[in-house]
N, C-alpha and C positions, 0 to 999 in steps of 0.2 A: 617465497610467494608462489613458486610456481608447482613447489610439491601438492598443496592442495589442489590446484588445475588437473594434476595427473591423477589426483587419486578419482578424481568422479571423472576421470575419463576412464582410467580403468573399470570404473562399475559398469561400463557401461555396456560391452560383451556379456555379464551375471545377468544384464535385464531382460537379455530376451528369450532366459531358459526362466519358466514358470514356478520353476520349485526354489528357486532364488528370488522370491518379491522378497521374504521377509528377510534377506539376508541385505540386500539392497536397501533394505528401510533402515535395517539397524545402521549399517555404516554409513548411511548418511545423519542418523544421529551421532556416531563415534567422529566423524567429519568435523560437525559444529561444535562438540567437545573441545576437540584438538584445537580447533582454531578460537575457542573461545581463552582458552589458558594463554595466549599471545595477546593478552591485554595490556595496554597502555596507555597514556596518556600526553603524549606526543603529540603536538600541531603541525609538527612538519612531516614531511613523507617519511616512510619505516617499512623494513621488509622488500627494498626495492631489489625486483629483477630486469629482467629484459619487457624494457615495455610498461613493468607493471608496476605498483606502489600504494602503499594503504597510509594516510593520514586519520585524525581521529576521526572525520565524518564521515569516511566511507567505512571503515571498521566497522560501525556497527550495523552500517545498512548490507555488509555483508554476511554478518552475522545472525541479523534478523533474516536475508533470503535463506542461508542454509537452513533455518530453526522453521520458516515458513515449506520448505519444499519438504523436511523430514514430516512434516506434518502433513502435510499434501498426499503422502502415501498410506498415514498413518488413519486418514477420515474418508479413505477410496476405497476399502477392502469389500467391499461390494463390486468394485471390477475384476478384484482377486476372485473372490468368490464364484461371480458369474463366467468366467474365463472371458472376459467383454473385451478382448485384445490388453491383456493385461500385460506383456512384453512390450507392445508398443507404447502404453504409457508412462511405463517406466523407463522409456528409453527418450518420450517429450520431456518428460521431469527435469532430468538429466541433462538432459541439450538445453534447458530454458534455466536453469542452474549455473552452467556454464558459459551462456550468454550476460546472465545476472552479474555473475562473478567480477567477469570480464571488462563491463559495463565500468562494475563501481570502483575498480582497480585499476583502470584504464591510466594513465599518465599523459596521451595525447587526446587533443578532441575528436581529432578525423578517427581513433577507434573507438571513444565513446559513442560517436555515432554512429558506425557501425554495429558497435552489439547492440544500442540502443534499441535501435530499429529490426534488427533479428531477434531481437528480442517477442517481436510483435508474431513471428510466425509459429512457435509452437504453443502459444496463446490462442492463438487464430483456430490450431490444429485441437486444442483440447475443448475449445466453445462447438466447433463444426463435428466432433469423432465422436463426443460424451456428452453433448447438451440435451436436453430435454422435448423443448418443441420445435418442429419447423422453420418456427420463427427465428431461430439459430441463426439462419442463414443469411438473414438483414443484420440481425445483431453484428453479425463477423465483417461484413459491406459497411458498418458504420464505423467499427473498430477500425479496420483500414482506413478509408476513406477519414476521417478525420483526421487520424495520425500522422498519415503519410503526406495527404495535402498540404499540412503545417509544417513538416519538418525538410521538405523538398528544400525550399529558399535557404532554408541552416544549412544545405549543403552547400549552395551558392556561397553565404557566407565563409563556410571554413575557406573556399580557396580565397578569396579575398583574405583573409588574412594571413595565410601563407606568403600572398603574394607581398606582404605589408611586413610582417614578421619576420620571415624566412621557416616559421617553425609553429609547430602547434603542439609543443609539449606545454603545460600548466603551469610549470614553475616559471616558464620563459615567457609569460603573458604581461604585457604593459597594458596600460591603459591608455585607451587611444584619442583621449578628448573630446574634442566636440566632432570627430570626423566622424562621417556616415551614418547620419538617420538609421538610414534602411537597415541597415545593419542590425541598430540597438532593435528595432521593432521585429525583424526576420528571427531574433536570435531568443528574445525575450516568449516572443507567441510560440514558435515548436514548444519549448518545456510549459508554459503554460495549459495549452494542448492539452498535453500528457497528464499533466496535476487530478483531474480538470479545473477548469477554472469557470467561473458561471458564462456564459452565453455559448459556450463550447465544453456543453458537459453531456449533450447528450447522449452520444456514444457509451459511457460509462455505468447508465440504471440498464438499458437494452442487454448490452452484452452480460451485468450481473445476471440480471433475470434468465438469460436463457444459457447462461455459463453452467456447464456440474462443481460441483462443490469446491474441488480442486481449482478449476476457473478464478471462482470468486475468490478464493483466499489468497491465490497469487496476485489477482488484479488487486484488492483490496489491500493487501501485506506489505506486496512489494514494488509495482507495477509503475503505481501513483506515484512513488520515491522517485522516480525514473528521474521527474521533471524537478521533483524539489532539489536535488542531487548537480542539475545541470545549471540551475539558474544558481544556485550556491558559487561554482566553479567558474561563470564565467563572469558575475558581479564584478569581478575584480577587473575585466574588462571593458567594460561600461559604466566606471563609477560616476563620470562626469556626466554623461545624459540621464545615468539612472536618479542624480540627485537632481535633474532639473523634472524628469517625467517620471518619476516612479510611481508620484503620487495619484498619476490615470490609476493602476492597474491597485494599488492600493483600494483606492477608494472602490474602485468595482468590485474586488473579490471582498469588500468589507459587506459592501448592500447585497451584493449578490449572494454572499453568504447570509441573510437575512430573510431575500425572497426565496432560497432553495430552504430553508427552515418551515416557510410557510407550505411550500410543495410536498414536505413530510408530513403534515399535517393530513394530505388527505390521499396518502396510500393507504392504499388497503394489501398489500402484498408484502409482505414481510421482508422479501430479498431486497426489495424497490425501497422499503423504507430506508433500510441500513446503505445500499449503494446513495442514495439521495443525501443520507447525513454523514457521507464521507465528503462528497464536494462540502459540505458546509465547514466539514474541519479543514477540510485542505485550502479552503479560503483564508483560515487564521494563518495557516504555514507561510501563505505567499504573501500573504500582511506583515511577515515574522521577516520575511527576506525580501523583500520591496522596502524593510526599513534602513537596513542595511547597517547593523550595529550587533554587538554583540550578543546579546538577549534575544536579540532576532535569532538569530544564527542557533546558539544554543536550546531556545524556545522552539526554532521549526526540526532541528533533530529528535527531540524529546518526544512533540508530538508523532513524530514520523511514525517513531519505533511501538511508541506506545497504543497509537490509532493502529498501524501495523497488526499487533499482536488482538488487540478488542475487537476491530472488524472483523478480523480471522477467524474468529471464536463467535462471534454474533453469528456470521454465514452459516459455521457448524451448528450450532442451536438451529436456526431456520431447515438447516437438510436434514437434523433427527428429528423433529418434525414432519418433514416432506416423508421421511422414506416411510412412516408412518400410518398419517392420514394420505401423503397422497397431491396436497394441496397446499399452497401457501396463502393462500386469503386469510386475512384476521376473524372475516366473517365465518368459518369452518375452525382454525383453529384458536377453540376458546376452551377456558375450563381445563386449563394444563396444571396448574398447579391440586387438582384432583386426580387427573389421569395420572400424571408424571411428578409425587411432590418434592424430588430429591433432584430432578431436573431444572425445579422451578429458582431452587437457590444458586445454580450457574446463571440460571436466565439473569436474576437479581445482580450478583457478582460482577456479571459483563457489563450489565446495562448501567448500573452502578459507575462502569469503568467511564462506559461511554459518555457519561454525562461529567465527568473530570470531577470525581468522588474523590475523598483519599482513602486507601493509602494507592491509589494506582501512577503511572505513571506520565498518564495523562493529566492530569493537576500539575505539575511540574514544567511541561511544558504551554499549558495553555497561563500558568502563570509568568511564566517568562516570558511569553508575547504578548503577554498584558502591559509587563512593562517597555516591552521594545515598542511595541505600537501605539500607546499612550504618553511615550518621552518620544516619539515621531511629529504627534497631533494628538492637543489634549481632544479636540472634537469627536475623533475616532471613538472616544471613552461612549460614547450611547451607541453607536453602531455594534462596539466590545457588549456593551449588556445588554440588549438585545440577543445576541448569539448564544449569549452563556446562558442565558434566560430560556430560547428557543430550543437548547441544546438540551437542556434537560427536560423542557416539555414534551418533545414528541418521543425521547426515552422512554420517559414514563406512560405517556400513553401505547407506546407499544409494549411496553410490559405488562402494564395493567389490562388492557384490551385481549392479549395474548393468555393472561393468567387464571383471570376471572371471568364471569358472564356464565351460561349455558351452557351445557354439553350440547354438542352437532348430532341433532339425534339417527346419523346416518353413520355413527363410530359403533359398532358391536363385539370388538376385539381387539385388544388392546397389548402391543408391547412394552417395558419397563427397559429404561436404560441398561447398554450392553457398558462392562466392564472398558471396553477400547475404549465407548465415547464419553466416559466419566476421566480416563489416562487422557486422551486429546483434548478436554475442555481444563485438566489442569495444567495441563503443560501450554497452554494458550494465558492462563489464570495467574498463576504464580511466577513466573519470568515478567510479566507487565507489575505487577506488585514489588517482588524484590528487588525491580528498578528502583522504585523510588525510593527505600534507603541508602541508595549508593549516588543518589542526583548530588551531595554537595561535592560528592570526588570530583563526578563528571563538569562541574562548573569551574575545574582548578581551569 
């Protein structure tokens, strides 16, 4: 477990000499190689060292952070290029890598919550060092300020149960009865938070919007897991108040995933579209684990990884555009499938994914929280269609709106996709697809 730990710490000297990006990029692909050949199917922990330990649901969301960071280098080379502190980038990748790792291998809570929350600061550092406008700088004051406000009281709780346990390792966790309200609510809203979840999501379109490309694919990839990851792990502590209140937070992220569908409906900004119809999937995820049954469980992984890989890949389509035109308004970029027509069938492909098409591997998991949330509460079934209804409409209209229409008669020069962002939109493409012939293993 801990050999992987060393090896991207050792990268981490290679990063701040400049004639080593592309040596760093590869082995961080050789990285998630390695660790992807250590596949299994094991429910109980595996790989355990000091501290650390991989079961089957952190496995993959480890797997997806490495496949998400080698691609994070692999869609920046424009900071390569411009020498834009490109040593120090690669040296955030690395340490918010590291933090990920740590995060999802964690074995106690008191360190989950620490890399949790260090997690937040070279996040912080690549919206404030490589973002875009100004407005950067709120974006990063909301990122904070949300996160941290909700997660303060979760630290209150870990000693509280320290003090009640003796211990905050995972395996050693009872379930505590009907003891401590405050508890269940303190512990439940941090990961919620993080997800986001509707009436605390705004944090999450601001920072997309004014994040660089890399931003958004870690927030979008892996960031959100954070919370689904947390509420997974300590379910098993709150089983008795979660079956008596689960159904608040159910039912909210079910409507609120309903009204954040309508709020898609009238962006006009491309990155704002895609950040906006992530809360809306990550509404089905906490649907998936507020049910607290198996299909849940396996339904909110599915989506994880697969939303993970799609939104990753939609962001990159939105920044080969940006570095383009210049602009992310739907109203300026139209008429791509003329400029760009070999771009326009990735645009298809993703968008396809995003709307839980098959063969991707988002179908798999929104159909297993179909049935975890609907064997919950047959009522939930029109809130369910609704989603999957709205989920594909605001897709398609930002495809079609993005594809068709007009040329912007202010475009007089025009680039054709570079060989990288054709490698980066299938290595985003084909891992979320070849998922889904391997979903009836994952259900053993």
């Amino acid at each position: 477990m801990l050999k992987y730990l060393f090896m991207i710490i050792f990268l981490i000297p290679l990063s701040f000499l400049w004639c080593f990006w592309w040596i760093v990029h590869s082995l961080m692909f050789l990285i998630s190689f390695i660790f992807m050949l250590n596949f299994y199917l094991c429910t109980d922990f595996n790989m355990i060292s000091c501290f650390f330990g991989v079961d089957y649901f952190s496995f993959y969301l480890i797997l997806l952070s490495f496949w998400v960071c080698s691609l994070m280098l692999t869609s920046s080379s424009s900071i390569y290029n411009l020498n834009n502190y490109s040593c120090l980038f690669n040296f955030v990748i690395l340490f918010l890598m590291i933090m990920l790792y740590c995060s999802f291998s964690s074995m106690s809570l008191m360190m989950f919550y620490i890399f949790f929350e260090a997690s937040l600061v070279p996040t912080l550092l690549l919206i404030l060092g490589w973002g875009y406008q100004p407005e950067r700088l709120q974006a990063g004051v909301y990122l904070i300020f949300y996160t941290l406000v909700a997660s303060l009281p979760l630290l209150i709780v870990l000693f509280k149960i320290n003090l009640i346990i003796g211990s905050l390792f995972f395996p050693l966790f009872v379930d505590f009865g009907s003891f401590y309200f405050m508890f269940y609510l303190f512990i439940v809203l941090a990961f919620l938070v993080k997800m986001p979840m509707f009436l605390v999501h705004l944090w999450l379109p601001s920072a997309h919007v004014e994040a660089p490309i890399s931003g958004s694919m870690i927030l979008a990839g892996v960031l959100l897991k954070l919370g689904g990851y947390g509420i997974f792990r300590v379910m098993s502590v709150i089983t008795f108040l979660g079956v008596k209140f689960n159904y608040f937070w159910l039912s909210l992220s079910m409507s609120g995933g309903v009204i954040v569908s309508f709020i898609c409906f009238c962006q006009i900004n491309l990155k704002s579209l895609i950040a906006y119809s992530s809360v809306a999937h990550m509404s089905m995820v906490i649907g998936g684990l507020m049910s607290m049954n198996w299909w849940g469980v396996f339904g909110s992984l599915s989506l994880m990884v697969g939303h993970g890989l799609c939104s990753s890949g939609l962001f990159c389509l939105s920044n080969i555009i940006y570095e383009r035109l210049g602009s992310r308004s739907m109203l300026i970029n139209k008429c791509l499938i003329n400029l760009m027509p070999s771009m326009s069938l990735w645009w298809f492909q993703l968008s396809s994914s995003n709307m839980a098409a098959p063969p991707s591997f988002n179908l798999v998991g929104e159909l297993s929280l179909l049935n975890s949330i609907i064997s919950w509460s047959f009522l939930s079934f029109f809130m369910l269609m609704f989603l999957s209804f709205f989920s594909a409409t605001y897709t398609l209209y930002m495809y079609s709106y993005s594809q068709h229409g007009k040329n912007y008669s202010g475009v007089y020069s025009y680039s054709l996709g570079y060989f990288r962002e054709y490698h980066l939109l299938v290595l985003h493409w084909l891992p979320l697809n070849l998922l889904f012939f391997s979903a009836s293993f994952l259900c053993i």
